[in-house]
C-alpha positions as CSV (number, residue, x, y, z in Angstrom):
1,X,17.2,29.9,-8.8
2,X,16.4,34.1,-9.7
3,X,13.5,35.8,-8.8
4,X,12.9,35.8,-12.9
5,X,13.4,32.0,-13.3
6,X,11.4,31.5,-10.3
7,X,8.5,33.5,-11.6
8,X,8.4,32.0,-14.9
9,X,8.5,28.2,-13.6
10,X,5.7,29.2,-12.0
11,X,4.4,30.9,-14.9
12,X,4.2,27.8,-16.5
13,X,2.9,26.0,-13.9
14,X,0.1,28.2,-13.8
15,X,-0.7,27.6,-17.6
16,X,-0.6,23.6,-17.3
17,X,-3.6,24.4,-14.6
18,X,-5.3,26.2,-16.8
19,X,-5.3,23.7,-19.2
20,X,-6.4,21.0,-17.0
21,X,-9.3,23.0,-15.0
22,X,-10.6,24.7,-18.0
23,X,-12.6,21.5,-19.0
24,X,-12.7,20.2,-15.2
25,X,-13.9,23.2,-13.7
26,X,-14.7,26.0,-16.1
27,X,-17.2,24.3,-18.3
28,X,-20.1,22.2,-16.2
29,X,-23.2,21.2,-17.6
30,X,-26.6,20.6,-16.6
31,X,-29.9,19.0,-16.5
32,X,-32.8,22.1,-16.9
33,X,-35.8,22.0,-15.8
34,X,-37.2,21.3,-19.3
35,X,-34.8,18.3,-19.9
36,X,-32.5,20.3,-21.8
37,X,-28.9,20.9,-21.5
38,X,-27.4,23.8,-19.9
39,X,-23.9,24.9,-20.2
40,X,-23.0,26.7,-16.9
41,X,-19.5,28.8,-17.2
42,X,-16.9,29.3,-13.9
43,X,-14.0,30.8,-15.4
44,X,-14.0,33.0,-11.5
45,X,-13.3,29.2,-9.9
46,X,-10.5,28.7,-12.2
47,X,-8.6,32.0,-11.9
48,X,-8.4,31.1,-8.8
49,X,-7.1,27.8,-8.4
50,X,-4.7,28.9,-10.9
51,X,-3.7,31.2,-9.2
52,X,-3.4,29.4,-6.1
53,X,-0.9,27.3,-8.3
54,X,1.0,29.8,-9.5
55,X,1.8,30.9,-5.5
56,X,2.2,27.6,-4.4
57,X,4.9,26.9,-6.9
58,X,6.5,29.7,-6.3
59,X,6.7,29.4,-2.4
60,X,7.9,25.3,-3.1
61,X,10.8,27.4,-5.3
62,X,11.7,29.9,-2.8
63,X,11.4,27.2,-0.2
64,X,13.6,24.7,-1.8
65,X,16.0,27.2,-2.8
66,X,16.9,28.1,0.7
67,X,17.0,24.5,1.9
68,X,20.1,24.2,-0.9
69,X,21.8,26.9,0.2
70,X,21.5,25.8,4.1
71,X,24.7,24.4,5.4
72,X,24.8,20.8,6.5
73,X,25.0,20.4,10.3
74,X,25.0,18.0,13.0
75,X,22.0,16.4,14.0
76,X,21.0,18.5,16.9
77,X,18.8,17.9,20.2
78,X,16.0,19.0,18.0
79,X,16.8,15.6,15.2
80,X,17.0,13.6,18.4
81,X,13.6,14.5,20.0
82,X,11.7,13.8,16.2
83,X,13.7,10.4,16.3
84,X,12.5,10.0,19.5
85,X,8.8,11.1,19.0
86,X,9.1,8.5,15.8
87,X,9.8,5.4,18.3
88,X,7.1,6.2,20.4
89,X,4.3,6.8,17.3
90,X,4.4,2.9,16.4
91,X,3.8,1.6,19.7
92,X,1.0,4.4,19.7
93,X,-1.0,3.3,16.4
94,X,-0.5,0.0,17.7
95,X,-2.2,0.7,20.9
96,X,-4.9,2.8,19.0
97,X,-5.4,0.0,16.6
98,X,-6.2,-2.6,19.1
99,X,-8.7,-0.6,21.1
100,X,-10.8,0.9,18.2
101,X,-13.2,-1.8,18.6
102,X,-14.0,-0.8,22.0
103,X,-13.6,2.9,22.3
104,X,-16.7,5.2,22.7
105,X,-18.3,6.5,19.4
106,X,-16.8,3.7,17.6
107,X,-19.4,2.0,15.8
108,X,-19.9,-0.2,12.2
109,X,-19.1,2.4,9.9
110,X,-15.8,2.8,11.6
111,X,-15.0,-0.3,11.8
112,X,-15.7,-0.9,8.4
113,X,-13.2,1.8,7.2
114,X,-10.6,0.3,9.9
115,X,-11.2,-2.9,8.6
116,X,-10.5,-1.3,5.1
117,X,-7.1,0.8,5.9
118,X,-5.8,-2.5,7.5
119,X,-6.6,-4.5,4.4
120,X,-4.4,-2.0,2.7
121,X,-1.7,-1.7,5.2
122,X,-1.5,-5.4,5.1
123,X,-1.0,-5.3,1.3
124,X,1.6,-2.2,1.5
125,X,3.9,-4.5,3.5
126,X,3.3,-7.0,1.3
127,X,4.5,-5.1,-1.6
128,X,7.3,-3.2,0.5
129,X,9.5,-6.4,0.8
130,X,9.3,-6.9,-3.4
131,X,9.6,-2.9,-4.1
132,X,10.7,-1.3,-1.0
133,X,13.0,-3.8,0.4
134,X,14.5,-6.0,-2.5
135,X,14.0,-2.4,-5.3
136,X,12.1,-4.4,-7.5
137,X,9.3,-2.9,-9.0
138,X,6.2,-4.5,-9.4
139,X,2.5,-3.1,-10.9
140,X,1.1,-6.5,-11.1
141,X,0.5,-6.7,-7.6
142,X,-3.2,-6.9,-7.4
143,X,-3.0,-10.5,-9.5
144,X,-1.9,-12.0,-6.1
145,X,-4.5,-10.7,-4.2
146,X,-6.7,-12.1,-6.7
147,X,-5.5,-15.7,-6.8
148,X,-6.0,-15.7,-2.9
149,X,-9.3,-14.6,-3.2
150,X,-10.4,-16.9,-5.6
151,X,-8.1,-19.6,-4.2
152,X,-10.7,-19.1,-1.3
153,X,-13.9,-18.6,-2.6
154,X,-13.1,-21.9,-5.1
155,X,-12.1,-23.9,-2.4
156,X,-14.7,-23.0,0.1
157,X,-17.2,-22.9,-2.5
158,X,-16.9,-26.3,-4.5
159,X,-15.4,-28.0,-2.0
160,X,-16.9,-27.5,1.3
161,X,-13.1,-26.3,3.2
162,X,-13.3,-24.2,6.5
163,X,-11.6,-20.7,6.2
164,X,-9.1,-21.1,8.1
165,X,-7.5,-24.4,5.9
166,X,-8.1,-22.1,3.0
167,X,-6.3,-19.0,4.2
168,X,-3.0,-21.1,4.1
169,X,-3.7,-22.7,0.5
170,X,-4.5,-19.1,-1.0
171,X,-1.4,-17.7,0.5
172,X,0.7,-21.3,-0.8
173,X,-0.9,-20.3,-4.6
174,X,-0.1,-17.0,-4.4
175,X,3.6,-17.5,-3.5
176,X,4.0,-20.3,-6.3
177,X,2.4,-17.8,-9.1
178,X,4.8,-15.7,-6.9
179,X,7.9,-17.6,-8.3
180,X,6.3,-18.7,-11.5
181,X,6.3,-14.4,-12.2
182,X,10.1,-14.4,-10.6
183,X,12.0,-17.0,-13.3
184,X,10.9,-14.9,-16.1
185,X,11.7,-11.7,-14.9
186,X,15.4,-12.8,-13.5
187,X,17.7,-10.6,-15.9
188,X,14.7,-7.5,-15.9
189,X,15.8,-4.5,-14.2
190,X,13.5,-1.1,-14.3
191,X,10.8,-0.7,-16.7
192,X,11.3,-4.1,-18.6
193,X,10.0,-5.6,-15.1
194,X,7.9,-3.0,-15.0
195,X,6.1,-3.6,-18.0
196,X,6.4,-7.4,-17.3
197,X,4.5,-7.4,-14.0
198,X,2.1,-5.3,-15.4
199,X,1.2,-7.5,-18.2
200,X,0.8,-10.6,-15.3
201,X,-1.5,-8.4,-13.7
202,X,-3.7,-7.9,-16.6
203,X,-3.1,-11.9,-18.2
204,X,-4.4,-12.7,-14.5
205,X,-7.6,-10.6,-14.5
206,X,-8.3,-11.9,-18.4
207,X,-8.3,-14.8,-17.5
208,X,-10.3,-14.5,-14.5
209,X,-13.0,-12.5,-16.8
210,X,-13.2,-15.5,-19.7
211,X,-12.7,-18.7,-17.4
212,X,-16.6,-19.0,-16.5
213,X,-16.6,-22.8,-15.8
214,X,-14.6,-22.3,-12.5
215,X,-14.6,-18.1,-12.0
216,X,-18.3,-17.2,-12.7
217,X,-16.3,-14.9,-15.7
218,X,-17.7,-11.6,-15.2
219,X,-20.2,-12.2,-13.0
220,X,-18.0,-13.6,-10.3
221,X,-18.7,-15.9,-7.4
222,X,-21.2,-14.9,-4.9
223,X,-22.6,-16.7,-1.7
224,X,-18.7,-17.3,-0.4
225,X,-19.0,-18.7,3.0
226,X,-18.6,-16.3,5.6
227,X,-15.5,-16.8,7.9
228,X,-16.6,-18.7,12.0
229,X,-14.1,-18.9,14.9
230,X,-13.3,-21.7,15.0
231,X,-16.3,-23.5,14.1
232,X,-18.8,-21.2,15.9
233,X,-20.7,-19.1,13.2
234,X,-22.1,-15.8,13.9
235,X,-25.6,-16.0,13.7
236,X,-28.5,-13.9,15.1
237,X,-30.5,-17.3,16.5
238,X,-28.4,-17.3,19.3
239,X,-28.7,-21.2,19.6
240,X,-25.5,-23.0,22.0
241,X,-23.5,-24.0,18.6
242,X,-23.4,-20.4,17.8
243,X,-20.6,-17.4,18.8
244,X,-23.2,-15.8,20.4
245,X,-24.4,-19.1,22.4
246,X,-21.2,-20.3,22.9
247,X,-20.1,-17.1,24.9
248,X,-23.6,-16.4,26.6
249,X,-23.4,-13.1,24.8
250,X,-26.3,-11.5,23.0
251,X,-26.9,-12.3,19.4
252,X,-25.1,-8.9,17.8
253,X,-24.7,-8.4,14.4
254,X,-21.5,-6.3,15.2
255,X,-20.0,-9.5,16.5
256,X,-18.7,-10.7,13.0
257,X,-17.6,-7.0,11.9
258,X,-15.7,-7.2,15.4
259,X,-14.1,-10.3,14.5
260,X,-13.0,-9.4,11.0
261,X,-11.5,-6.4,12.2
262,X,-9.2,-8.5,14.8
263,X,-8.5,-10.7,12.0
264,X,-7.5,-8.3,9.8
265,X,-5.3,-6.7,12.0
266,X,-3.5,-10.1,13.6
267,X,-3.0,-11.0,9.9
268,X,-1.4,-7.4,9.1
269,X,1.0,-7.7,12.8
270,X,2.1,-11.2,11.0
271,X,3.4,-10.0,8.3
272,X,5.0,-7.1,9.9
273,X,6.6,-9.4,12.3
274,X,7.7,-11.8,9.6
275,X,9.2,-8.8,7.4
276,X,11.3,-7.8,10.5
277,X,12.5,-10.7,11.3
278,X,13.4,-11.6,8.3
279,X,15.2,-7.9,7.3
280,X,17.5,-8.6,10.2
281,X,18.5,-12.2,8.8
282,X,21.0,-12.9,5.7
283,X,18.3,-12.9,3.5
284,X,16.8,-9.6,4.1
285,X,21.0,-8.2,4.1
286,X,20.7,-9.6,0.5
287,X,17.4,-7.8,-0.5
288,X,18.8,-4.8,0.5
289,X,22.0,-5.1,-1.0
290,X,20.1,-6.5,-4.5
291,X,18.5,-3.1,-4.3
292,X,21.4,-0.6,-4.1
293,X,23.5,-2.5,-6.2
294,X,23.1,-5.8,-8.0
295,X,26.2,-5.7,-9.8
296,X,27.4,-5.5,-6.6
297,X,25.9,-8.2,-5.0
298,X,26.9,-10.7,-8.0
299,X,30.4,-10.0,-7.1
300,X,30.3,-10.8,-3.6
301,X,28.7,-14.1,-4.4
302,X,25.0,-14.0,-3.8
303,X,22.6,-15.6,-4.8
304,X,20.4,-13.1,-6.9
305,X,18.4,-15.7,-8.6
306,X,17.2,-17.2,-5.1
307,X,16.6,-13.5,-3.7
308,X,14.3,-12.3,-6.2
309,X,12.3,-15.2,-6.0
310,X,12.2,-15.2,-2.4
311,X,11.4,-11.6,-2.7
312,X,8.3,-12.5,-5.2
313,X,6.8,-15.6,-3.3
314,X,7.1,-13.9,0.2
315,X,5.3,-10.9,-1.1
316,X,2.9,-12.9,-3.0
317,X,2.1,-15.0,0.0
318,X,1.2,-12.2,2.3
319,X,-0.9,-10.4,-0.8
320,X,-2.8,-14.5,-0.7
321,X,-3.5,-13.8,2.8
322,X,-5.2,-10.4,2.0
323,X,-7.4,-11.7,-0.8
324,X,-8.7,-14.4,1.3
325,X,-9.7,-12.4,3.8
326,X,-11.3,-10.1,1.4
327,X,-13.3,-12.5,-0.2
328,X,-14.7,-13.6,2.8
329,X,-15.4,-10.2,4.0
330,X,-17.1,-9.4,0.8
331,X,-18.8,-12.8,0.5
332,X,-18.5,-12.0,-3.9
333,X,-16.0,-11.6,-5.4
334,X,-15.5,-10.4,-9.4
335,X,-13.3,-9.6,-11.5
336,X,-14.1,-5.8,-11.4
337,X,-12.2,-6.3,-7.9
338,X,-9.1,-6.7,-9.3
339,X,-7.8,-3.8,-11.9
340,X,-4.7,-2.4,-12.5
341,X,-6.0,0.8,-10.1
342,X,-5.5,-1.6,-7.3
343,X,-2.1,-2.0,-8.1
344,X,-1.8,1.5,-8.5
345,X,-3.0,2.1,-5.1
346,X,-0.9,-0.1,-3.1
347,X,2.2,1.0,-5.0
348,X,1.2,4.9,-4.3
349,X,1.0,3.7,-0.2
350,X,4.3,2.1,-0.6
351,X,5.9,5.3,-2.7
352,X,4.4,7.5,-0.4
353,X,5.0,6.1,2.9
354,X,8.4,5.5,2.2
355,X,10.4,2.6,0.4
356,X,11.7,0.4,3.1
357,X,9.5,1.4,6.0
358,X,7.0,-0.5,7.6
359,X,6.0,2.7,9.9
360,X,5.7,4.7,6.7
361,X,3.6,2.2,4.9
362,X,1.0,2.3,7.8
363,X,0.5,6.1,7.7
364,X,0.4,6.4,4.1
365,X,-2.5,3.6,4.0
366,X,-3.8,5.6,6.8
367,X,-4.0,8.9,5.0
368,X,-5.2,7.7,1.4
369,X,-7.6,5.0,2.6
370,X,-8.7,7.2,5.5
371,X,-8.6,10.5,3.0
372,X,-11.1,8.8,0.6
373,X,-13.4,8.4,3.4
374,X,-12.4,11.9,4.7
375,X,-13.2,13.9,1.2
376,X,-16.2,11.6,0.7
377,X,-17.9,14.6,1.2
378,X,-16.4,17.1,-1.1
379,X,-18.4,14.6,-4.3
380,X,-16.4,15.5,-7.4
381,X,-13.9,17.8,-5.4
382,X,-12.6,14.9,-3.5
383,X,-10.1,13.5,-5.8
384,X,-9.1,16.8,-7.1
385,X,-8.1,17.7,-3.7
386,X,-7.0,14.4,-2.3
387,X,-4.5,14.3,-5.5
388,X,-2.9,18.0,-5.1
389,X,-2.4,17.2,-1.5
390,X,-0.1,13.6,-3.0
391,X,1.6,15.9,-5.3
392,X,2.4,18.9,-2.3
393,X,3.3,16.0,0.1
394,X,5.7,14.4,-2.7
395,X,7.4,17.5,-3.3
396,X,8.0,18.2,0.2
397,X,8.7,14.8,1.2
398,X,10.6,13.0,-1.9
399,X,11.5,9.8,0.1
400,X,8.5,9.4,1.6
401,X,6.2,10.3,5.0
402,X,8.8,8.3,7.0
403,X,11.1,7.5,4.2
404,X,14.2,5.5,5.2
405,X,17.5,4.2,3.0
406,X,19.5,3.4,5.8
407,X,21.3,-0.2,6.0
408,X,19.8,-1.8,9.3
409,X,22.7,-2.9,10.0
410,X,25.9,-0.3,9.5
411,X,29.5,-0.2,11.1
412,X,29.3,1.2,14.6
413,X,32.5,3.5,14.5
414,X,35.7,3.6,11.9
415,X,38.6,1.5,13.6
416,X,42.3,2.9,12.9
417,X,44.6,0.6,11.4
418,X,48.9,1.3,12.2
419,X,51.2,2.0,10.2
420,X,52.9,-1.0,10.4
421,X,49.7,-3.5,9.1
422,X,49.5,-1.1,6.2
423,X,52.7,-1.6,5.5
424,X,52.5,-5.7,6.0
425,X,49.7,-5.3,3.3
426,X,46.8,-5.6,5.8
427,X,45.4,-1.9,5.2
């Protein structure tokens, strides 16, 4: 791109910001001290976030137009050390993971926001197999999340059932709303899904909002029972049928928050385990096929009907699993939980992380959960911020944090064939 072209993109840029902080930032009003209303102008504050767009666009320009020009070369020792430093960063927020509990500083509010990011990371994989792995694209998500939350807190409620024989009927439900959503959308490609899943997202939450017999409607369902391991509650008395008694440990209320948090992150390393597993088997060669090609994959004979769905009730299953936990977490539940922003959310971790990669998906869950909690400080600043940083990391990083299209499984090296096969017809 010229110099000229170059400035007036930016340009342009520039004046869309303008636009957009003129009423954000510019104009602010204000509570006087005689209860009336007082318009406060910052048009300094705006120059200069425009102009801090203006220079940023053109530097993403300059930049990008230089990495266009740059020849293609080998991957060098320099490609081989970041591959390497990638293999060891799983095993190291692994390792990280399991020990937060127990490292110095550490205490509830921490958990509580690991507890959180984990929730999330658990529901990024979740998605990843529907969107990342078998390319369909779903923004209903969060309606799965909701029937295994409900599932749980019905089921517990009304009739008595521990948590852990809920936790596999919410994660059953979800997977057979799962395939209920699947048939429908069979011959929907792009958007038409798009908007399909969306609109199962919503019916979901509407009906959740007007069934007050069995959802509580608006007001939800409070008083869930609170999760025990194994039949040993986590109570304060300290009595021998308790956690605390049971162990000879003292009565802590940071027991249960401990608990949760090991829960949370078994339940997250099962579905990574059972995505990976299953990638590497013929079914997961048939979601990634279904999502570079499914013309394709119709010619060489597979099964696209039973892929999508497996795609759906898998995903749906493991979204069950995080709705049960989060019910009993929360002990209420409503349906206030469960909006289309949720969806939003988990889809953005999945986009940004990288479609296909379960590494990725962590980070991303990492850095907008964790973010939230990060700029919590910066009041209306926060999402501002927290937003240009997506859009600067997107531009820089199109495929994702740790974005990934490679086959996992690929042809080792090319293997010559004679002369004399091609001419037999074998080449």
């Amino acid at each position: 791109m010229s110099p000229a072209a170059a400035i007036r993109d930016a340009a342009i840029a520039a004046a869309v910001a303008f636009g957009l902080f003129a009423m954000l930032v510019g104009l602010r009003t204000e509570i006087g001290p005689q209860s009336n209303l007082i318009l406060r102008q910052r048009w300094a504050a705006v120059a200069i976030l425009c102009a801090i767009v203006f220079l940023g666009r053109l530097l993403i320009t300059w930049w990008l137009g230089r990495r266009a020009l740059r020849p293609t070369t080998a991957a060098g020792p320099w490609t081989a050390r970041l591959q390497q430093a990638g293999r060891l960063f799983a095993p190291a927020m692994l390792a990280l993971a399991l020990l937060l509990p127990v490292l110095p500083g550490v205490g509830r509010y921490e958990l509580d926001v690991g507890i959180l990011v984990l929730t999330y990371v658990m529901l990024g994989w979740g998605l990843n197999i529907v969107v990342g792995l078998a390319g369909l694209l779903d923004l209903g998500y969060v309606a799965f999340y909701a029937i295994g939350a409900y599932s749980y807190a019905i089921f517990a409620q009304y009739f008595g059932l521990s948590f852990w024989i809920c936790l596999p009927i919410a994660g059953i439900l979800a997977a057979f709303w799962g395939v209920l959503l699947g048939f429908p959308v069979l011959r929907l490609r792009g958007d038409y899904l798009a908007i399909v899943t969306l609109a199962f997202g919503e019916i979901i939450r509407v009906v959740l909002l007007n069934w007050t017999e069995l959802t509580g409607g608006p007001n939800g369902i409070s008083g869930i029972p609170r999760p025990t391991f194994f039949g040993l509650p986590f109570n304060a008395s300290g009595d021998p049928d308790s956690f605390a008694g049971f162990f000879g440990l003292e009565p802590s209320p940071s027991h249960r928050v401990i608990f949760l948090y090991y829960l949370i992150f078994a339940l997250a390393l099962l579905t990574n385990w059972v995505t990976l597993r299953l990638r590497r088997q013929p079914l997961g060669r048939a979601w990634e096929a279904l999502r570079e090609d499914e013309i394709a994959c119709r010619a060489l004979g597979i099964n696209i009907t039973t892929t999508k769905l497996t795609a759906f009730a898998l995903g749906a299953m493991f979204g069950g699993f995080a709705g049960a936990f989060f019910a009993t977490r929360q002990a209420f539940i409503s349906p206030e939980s469960f909006t289309f922003i949720e969806s939003a959310i988990i889809l953005a971790i999945v986009v940004l992380g990288g479609l296909g990669s379960q590494v990725g998906v962590a980070v991303a869950a990492l850095v907008m959960i964790g973010g939230f909690e990060v700029f919590r400080g910066l009041d209306e600043w926060r999402m501002l911020v927290f937003g240009g940083a997506m859009v600067v990391i997107m531009v820089l990083r199109p495929r994702g944090l740790v974005g990934t299209r490679t086959p996992s499984i690929a042809l080792g090296k090319r293997r010559a064939i004679s002369g004399d096969l091609v001419g037999e017809g074998h080449g």
